[in-house]
KEPA-675790 format. One line per 10 residues: their letters; for each residue x, y, z of N, C-alpha, C. Coordinates in nm, 2 decimals, padded with zeros to 4 digits. Layout:
<pts>
A> X:Y:Z:X:Y:Z:X:Y:Z ~ ...
</pts>
This chain:
<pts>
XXXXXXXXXX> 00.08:-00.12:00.00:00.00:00.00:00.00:00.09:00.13:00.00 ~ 00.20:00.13:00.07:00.32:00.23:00.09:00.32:00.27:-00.02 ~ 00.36:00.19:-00.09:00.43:00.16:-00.25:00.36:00.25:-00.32 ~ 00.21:00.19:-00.35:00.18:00.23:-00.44:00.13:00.38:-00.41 ~ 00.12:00.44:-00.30:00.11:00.58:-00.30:00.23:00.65:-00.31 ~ 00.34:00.59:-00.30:00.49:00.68:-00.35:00.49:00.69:-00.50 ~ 00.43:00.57:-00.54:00.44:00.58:-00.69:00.34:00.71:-00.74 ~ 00.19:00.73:-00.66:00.12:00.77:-00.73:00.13:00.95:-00.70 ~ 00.21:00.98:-00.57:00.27:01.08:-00.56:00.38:01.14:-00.66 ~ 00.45:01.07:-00.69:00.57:01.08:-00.78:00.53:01.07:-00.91
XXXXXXXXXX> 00.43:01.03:-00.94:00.33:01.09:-01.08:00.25:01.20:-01.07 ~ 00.24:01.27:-00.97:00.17:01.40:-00.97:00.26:01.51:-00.93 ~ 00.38:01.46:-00.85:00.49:01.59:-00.86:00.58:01.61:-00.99 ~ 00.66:01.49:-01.03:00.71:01.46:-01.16:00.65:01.61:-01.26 ~ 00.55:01.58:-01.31:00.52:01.69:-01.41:00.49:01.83:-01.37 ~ 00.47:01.88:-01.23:00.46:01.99:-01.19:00.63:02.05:-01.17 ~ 00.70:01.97:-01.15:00.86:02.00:-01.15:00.90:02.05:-01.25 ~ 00.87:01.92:-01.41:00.95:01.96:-01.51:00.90:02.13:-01.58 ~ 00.74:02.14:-01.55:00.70:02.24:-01.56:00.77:02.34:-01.50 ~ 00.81:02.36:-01.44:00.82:02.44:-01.29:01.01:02.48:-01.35
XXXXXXXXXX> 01.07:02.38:-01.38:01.18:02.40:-01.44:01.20:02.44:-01.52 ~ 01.10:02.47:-01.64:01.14:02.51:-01.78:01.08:02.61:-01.78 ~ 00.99:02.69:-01.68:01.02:02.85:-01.68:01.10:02.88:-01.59 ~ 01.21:02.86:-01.53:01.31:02.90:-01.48:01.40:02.88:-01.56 ~ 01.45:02.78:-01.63:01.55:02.79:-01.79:01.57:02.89:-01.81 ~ 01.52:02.97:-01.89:01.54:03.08:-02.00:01.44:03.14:-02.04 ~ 01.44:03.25:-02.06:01.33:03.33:-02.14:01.26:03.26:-02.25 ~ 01.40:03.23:-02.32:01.31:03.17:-02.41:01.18:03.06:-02.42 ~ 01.18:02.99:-02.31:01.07:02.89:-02.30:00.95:02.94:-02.23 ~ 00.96:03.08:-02.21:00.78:03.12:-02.15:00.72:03.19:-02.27
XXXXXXXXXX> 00.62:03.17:-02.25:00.52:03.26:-02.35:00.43:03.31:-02.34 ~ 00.45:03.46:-02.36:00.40:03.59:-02.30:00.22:03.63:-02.38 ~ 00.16:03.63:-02.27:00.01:03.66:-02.41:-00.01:03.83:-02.33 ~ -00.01:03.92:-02.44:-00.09:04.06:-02.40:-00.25:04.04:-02.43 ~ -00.31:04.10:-02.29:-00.47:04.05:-02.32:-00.47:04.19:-02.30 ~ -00.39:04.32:-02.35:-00.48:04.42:-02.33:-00.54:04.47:-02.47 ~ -00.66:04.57:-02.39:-00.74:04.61:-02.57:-00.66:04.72:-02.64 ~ -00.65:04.72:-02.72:-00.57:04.85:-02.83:-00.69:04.93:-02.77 ~ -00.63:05.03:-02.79:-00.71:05.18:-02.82:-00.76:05.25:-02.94 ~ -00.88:05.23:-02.94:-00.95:05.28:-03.10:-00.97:05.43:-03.10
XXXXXXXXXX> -00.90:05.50:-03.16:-00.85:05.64:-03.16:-01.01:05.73:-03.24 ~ -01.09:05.81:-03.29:-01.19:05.83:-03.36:-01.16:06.00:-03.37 ~ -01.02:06.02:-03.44:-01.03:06.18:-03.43:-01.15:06.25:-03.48 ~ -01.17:06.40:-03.43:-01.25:06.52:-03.46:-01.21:06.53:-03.58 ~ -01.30:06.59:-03.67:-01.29:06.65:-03.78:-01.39:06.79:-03.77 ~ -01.40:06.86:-03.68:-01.48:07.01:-03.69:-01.61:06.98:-03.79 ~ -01.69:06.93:-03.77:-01.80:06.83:-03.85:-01.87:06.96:-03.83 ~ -01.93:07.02:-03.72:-01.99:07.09:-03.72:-01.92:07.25:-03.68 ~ -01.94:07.38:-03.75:-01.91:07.50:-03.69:-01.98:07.58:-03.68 ~ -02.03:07.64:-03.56:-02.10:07.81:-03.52:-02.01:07.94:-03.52
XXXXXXXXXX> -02.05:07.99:-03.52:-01.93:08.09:-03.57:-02.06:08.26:-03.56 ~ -01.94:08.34:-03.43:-02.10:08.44:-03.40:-01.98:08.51:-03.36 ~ -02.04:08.68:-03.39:-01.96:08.74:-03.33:-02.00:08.90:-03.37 ~ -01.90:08.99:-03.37:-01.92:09.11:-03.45:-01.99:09.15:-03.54 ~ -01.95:09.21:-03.65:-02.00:09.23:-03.77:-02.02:09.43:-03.81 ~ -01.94:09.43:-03.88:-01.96:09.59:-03.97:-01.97:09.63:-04.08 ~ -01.96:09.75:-04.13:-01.94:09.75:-04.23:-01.80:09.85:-04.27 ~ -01.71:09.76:-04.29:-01.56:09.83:-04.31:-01.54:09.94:-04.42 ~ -01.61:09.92:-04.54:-01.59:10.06:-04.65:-01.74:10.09:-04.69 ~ -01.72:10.21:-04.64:-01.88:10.23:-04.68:-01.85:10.48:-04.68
XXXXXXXXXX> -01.99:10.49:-04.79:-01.93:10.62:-04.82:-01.96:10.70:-04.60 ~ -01.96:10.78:-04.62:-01.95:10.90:-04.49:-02.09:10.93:-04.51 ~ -02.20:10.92:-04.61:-02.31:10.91:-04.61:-02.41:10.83:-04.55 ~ -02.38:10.73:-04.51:-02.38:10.60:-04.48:-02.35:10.59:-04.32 ~ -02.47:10.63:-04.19:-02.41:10.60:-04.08:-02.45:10.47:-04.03 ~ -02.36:10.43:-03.93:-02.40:10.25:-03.87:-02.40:10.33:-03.70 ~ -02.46:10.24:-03.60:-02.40:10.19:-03.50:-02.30:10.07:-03.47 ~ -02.26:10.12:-03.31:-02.10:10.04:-03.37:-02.12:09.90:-03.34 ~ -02.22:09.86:-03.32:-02.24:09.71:-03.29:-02.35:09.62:-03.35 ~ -02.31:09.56:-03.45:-02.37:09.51:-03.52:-02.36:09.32:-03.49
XXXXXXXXXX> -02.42:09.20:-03.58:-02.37:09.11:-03.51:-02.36:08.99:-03.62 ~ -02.32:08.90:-03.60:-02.33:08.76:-03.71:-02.34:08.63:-03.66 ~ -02.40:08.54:-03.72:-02.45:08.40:-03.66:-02.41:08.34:-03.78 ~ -02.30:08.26:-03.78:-02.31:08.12:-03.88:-02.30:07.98:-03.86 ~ -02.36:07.92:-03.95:-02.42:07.72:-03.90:-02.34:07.64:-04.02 ~ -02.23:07.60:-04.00:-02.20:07.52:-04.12:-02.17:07.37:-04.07 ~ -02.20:07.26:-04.17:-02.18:07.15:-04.16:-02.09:07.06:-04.27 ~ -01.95:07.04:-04.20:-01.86:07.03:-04.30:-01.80:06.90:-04.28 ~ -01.73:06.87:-04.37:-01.64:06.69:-04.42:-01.51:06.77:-04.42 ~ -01.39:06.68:-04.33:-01.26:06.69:-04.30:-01.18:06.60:-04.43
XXXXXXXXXX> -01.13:06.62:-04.55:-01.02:06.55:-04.62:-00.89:06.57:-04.55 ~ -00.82:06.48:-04.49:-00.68:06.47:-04.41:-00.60:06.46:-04.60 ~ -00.50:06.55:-04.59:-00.40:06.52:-04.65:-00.31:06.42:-04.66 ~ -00.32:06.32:-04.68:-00.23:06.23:-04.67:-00.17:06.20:-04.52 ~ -00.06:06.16:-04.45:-00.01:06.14:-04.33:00.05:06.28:-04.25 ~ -00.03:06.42:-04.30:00.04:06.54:-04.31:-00.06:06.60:-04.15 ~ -00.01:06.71:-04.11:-00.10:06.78:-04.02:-00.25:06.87:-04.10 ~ -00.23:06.88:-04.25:-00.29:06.97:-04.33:-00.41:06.91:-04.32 ~ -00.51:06.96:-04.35:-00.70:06.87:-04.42:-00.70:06.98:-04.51 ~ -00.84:06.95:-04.62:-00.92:07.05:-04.68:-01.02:07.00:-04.66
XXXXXXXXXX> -01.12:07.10:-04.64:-01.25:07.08:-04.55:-01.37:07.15:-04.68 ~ -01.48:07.11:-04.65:-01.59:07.18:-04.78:-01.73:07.14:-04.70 ~ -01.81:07.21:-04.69:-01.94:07.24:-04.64:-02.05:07.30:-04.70 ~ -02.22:07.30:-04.60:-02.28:07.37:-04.63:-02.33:07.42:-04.50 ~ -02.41:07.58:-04.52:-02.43:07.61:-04.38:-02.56:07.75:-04.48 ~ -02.56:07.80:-04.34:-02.63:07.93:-04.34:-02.55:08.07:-04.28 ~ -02.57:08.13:-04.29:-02.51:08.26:-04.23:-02.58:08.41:-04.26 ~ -02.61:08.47:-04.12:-02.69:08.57:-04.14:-02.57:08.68:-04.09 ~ -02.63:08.83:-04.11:-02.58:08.92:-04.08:-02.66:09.02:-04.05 ~ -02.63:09.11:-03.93:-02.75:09.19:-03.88:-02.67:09.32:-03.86
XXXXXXXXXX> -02.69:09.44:-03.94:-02.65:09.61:-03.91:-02.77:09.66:-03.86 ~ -02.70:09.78:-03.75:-02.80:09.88:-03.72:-02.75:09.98:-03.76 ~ -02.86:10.08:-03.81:-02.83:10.19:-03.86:-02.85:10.35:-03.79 ~ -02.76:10.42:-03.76:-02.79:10.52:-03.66:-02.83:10.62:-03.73 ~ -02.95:10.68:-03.69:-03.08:10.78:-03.73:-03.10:10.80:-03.89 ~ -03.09:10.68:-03.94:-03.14:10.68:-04.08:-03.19:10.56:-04.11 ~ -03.25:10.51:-04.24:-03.30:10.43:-04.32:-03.30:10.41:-04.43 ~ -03.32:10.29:-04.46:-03.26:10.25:-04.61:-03.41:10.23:-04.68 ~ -03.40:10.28:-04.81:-03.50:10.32:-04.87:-03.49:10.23:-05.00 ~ -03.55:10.08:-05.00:-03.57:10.03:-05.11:-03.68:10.00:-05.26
XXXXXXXXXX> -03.76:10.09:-05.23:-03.91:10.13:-05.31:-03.92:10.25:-05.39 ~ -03.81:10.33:-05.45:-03.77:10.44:-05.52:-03.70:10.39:-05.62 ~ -03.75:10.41:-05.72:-03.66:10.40:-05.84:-03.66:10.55:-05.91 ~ -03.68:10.62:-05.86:-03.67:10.76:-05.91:-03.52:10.82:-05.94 ~ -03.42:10.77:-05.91:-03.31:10.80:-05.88:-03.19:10.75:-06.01 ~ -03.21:10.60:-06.04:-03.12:10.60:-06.16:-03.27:10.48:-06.21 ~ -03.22:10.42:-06.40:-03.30:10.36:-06.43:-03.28:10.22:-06.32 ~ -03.39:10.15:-06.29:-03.45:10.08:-06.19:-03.38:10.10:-06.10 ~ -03.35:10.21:-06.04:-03.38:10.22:-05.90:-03.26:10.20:-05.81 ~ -03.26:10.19:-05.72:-03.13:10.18:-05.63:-03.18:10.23:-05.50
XXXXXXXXXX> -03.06:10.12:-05.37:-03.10:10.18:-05.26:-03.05:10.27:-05.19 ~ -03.10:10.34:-05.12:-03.08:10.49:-05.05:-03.08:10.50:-04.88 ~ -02.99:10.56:-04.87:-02.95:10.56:-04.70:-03.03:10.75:-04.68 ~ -03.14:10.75:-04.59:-03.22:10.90:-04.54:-03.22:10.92:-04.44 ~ -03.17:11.05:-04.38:-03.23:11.07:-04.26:-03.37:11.00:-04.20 ~ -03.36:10.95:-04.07:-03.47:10.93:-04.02:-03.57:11.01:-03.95 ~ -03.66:11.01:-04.03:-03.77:11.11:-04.00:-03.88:11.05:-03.88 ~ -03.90:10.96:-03.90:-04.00:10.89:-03.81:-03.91:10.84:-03.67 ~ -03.81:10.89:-03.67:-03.78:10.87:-03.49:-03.79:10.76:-03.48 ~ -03.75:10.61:-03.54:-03.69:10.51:-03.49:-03.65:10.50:-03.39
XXXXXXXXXX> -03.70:10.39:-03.32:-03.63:10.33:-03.18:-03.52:10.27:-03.20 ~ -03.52:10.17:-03.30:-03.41:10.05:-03.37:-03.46:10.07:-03.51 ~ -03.35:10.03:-03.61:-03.31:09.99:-03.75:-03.24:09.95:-03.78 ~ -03.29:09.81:-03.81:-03.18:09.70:-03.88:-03.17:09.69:-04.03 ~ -03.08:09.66:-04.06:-03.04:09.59:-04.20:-03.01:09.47:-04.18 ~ -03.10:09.31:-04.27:-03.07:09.17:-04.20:-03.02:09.12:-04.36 ~ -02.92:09.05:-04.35:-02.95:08.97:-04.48:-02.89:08.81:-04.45 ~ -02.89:08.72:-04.50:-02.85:08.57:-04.47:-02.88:08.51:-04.64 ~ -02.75:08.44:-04.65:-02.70:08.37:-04.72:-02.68:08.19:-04.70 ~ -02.69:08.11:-04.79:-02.68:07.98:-04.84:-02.54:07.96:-04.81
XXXXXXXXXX> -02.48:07.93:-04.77:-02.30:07.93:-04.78:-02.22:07.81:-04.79 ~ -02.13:07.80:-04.87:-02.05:07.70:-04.86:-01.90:07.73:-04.84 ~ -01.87:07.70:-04.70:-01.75:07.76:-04.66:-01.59:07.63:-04.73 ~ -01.50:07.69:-04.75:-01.37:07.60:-04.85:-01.29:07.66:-04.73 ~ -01.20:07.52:-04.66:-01.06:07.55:-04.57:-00.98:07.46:-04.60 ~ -00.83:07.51:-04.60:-00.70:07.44:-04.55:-00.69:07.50:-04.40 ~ -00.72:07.36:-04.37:-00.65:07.32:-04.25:-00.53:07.30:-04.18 ~ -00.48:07.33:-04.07:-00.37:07.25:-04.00:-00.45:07.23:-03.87 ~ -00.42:07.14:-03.80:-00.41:07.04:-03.65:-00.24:07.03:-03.58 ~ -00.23:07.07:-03.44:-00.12:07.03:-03.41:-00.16:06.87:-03.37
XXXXXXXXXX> -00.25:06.84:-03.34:-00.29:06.72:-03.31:-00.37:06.60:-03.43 ~ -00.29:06.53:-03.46:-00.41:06.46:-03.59:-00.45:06.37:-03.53 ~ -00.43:06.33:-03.40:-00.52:06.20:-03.36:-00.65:06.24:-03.28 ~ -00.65:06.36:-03.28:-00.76:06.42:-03.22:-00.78:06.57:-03.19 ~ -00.86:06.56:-03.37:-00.82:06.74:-03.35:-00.91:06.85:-03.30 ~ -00.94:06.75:-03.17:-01.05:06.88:-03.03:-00.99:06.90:-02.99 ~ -00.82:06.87:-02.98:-00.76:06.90:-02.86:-00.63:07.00:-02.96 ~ -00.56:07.07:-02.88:-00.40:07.13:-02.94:-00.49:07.24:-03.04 ~ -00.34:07.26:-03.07:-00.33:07.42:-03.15:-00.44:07.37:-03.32 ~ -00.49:07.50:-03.39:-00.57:07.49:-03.46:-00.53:07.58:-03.54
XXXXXXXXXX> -00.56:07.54:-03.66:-00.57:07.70:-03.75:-00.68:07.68:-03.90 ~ -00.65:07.75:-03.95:-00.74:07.74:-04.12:-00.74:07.89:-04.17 ~ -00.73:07.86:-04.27:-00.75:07.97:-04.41:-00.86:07.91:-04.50 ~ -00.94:08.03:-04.55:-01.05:07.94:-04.61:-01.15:08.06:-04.68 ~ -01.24:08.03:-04.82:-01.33:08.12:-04.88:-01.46:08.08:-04.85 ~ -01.58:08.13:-04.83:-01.71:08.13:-04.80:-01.75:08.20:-04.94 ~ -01.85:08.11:-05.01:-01.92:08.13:-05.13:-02.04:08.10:-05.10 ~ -02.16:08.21:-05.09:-02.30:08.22:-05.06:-02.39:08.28:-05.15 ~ -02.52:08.25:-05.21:-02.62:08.25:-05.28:-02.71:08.34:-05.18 ~ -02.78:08.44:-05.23:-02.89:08.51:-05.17:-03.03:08.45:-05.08
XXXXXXXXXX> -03.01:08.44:-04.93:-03.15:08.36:-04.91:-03.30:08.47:-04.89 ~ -03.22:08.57:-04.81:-03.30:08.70:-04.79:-03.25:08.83:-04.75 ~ -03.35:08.93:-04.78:-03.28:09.06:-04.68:-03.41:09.12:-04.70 ~ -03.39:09.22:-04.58:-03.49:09.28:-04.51:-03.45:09.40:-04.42 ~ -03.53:09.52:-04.37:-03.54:09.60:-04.30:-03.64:09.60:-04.16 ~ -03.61:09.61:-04.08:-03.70:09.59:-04.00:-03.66:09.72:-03.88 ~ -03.78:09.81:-03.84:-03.77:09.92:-03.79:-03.89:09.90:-03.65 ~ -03.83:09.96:-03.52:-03.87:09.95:-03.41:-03.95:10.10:-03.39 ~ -04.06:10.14:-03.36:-04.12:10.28:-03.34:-04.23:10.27:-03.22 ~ -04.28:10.37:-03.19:-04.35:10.40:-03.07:-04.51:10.50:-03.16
XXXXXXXXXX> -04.59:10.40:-03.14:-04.73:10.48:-03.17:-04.86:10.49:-03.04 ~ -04.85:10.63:-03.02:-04.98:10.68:-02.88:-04.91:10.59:-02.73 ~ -04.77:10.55:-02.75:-04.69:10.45:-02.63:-04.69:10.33:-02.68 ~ -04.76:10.25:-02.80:-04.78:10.11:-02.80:-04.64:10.08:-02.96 ~ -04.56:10.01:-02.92:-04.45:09.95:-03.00:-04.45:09.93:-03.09 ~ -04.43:09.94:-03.25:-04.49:09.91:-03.37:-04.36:09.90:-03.45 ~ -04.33:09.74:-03.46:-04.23:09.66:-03.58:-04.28:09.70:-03.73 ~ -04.22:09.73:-03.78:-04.24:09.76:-03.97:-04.11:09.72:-04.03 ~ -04.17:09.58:-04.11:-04.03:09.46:-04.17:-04.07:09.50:-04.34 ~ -03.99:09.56:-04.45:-03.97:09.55:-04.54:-03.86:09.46:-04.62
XXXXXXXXXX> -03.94:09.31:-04.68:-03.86:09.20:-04.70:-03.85:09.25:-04.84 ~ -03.75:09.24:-04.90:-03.69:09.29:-05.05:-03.56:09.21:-05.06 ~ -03.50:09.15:-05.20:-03.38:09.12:-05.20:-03.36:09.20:-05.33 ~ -03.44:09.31:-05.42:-03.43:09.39:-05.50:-03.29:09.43:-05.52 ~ -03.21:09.50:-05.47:-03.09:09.60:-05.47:-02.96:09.53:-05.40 ~ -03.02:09.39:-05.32:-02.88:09.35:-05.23:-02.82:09.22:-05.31 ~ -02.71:09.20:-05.34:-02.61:09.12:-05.41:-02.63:08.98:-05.42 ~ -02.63:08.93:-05.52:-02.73:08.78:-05.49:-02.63:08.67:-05.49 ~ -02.47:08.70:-05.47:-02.35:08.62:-05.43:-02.26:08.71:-05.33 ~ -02.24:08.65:-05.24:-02.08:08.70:-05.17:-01.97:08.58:-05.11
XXXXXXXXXX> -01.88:08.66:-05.14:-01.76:08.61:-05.15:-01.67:08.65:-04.99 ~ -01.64:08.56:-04.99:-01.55:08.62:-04.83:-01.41:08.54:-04.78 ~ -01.31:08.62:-04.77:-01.21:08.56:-04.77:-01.21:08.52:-04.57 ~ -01.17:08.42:-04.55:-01.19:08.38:-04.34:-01.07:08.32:-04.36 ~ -01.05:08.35:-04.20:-00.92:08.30:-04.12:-01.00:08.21:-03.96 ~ -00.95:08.15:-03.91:-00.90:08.03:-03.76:-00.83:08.06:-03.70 ~ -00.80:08.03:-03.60:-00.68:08.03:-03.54:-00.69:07.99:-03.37 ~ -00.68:07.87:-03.29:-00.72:07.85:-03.20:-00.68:07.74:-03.12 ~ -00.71:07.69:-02.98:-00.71:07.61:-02.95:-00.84:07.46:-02.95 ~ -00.83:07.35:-02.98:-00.91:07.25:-02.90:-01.07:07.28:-03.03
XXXXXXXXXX> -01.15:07.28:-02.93:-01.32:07.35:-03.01:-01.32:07.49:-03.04 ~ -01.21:07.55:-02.97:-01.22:07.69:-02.95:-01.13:07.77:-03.06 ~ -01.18:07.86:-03.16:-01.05:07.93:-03.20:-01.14:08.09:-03.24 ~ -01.03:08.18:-03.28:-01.11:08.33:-03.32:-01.10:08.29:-03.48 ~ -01.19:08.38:-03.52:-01.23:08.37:-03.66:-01.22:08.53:-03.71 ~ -01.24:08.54:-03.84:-01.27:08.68:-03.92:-01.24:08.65:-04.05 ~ -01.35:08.74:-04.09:-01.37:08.72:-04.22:-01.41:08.91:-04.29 ~ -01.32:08.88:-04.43:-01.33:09.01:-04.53:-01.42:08.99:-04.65 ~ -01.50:09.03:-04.66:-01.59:09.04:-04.78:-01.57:09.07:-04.90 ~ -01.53:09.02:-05.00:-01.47:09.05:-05.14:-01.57:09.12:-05.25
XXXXXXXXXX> -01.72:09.09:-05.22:-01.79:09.16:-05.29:-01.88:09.27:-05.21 ~ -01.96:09.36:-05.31:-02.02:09.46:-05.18:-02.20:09.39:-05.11 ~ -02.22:09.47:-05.06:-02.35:09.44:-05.02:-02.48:09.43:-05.13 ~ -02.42:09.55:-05.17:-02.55:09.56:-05.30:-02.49:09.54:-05.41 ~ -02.58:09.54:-05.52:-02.54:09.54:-05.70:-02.45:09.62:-05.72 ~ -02.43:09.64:-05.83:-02.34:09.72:-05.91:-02.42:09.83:-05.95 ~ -02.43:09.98:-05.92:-02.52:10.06:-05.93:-02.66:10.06:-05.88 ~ -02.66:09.96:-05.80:-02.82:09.99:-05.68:-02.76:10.02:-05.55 ~ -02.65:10.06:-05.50:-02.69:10.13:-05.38:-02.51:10.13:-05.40 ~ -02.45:10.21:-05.22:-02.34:10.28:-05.22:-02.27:10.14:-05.23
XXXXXXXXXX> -02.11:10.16:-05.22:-02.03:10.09:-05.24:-02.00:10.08:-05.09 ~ -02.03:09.93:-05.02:-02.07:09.90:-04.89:-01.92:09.77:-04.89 ~ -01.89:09.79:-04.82:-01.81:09.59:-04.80:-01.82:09.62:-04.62 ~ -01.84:09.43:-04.62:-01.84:09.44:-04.45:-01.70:09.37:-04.40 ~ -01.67:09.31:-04.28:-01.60:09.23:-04.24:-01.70:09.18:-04.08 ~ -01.66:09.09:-04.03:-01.69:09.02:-03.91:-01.56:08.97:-03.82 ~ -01.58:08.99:-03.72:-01.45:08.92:-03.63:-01.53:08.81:-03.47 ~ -01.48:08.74:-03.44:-01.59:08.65:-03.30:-01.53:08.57:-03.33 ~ -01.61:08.44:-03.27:-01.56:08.29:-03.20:-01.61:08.22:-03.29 ~ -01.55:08.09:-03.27:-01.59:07.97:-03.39:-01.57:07.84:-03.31
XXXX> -01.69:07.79:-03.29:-01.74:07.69:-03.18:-01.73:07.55:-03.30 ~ -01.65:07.45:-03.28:-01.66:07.32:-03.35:-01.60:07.24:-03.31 ~ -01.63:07.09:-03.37:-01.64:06.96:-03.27:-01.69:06.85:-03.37 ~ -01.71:06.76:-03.33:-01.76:06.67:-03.39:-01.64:06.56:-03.48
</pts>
């Protein structure tokens, strides 16, 4: 009986030894398994931009008064091309973009064609004592960028930049005037796109960190036609909120 349990012991240590010995040997006889998960990376591409901020009108005649704070809202929704293995992208979208001027103690007079053949629009003294007078117009836009990312594995985070053109199609424009009748408030919106330019062009800049960067943009064409009203160009300067 001795016996046969020394034997059957010595058949259960036996292979836990030789095991036991041949990862102490050498490296070479163990084998290493990594069970951890890679990391699946999903960089930003600024899929979506807001972009709001200022807004004026930079050449415009001395005829022509503004107040100094005017404002701009843009929505674009864009696709990131990465340049090859490079920090660069070009980017191409579509969006909306409005623009809102006030005008101090005057109004824009788009219903006269007395002035050249069909007409043109005209900046007048304000006679009716306006509370507020805006000038609104909003555009179809398709904004064009070269990009750079300090970061290409994720470019919500690190240094940012872009150069880029905004090409927009006419959606509307309008006047809209704030007044006081016997004390009671009275809005008066004249919707017309008669006399205002039914493309603009706008050269923009980026520059920022993460979602966050400043923007501004120069207007290459004017507000209105060619011979319907003064020779107007704007610019815009503010924030540019993107992600995605």
């Amino acid at each position: 009986m001795i016996k046969r349990l020394a034997v059957l012991l010595s058949l259960l240590i036996l292979p836990a030894s030789l095991l036991l010995a041949q990862v102490k040997t050498g490296k070479d006889s163990t084998i290493h398994y990594n069970l951890a998960v890679p990391k699946v990376t999903k960089p930003g591409r600024d899929f979506l931009m807001l972009q709001m901020g200022y807004n004026k009108w930079a050449s415009k005649p001395d005829s022509v008064k503004t107040k100094a704070f005017g404002y701009f809202f843009n929505a674009y929704v864009c696709y990131d091309f990465p340049i090859k293995k490079t920090k660069l992208s070009f980017a191409a979208g579509i969006g909306v973009s409005t623009s809102v001027v006030y005008l101090d103690q005057q109004q824009l007079i788009t219903n006269d064609s007395s002035v050249v053949k069909g007409g043109a629009a005209r900046f007048v003294p304000d006679t009716a004592h306006f509370k507020r007078y805006k000038f609104v117009t909003s555009y179809l836009t398709a904004p064009f960028e070269l990009r750079y990312y300090s970061d290409i594995q994720n470019r919500n985070r690190g240094f940012k930049a872009a150069l880029g053109l905004q090409i927009g199609t006419l959606l509307g424009a309008h006047t809209k005037a704030l007044y006081s009748v016997g004390g009671t408030n009275v809005k008066e919106k004249v919707d017309t796109k008669r006399f205002v330019s039914p493309w603009n062009f706008a050269a923009t800049a980026r520059v920022g960190l993460g979602n966050f960067t400043l923007f501004g943009s120069y207007n290459l064409t004017n507000v209105f036609k060619e011979s319907a009203g003064p020779p107007i160009t704007p610019f815009s300067a503010g924030l540019c909120i993107s992600g995605l």
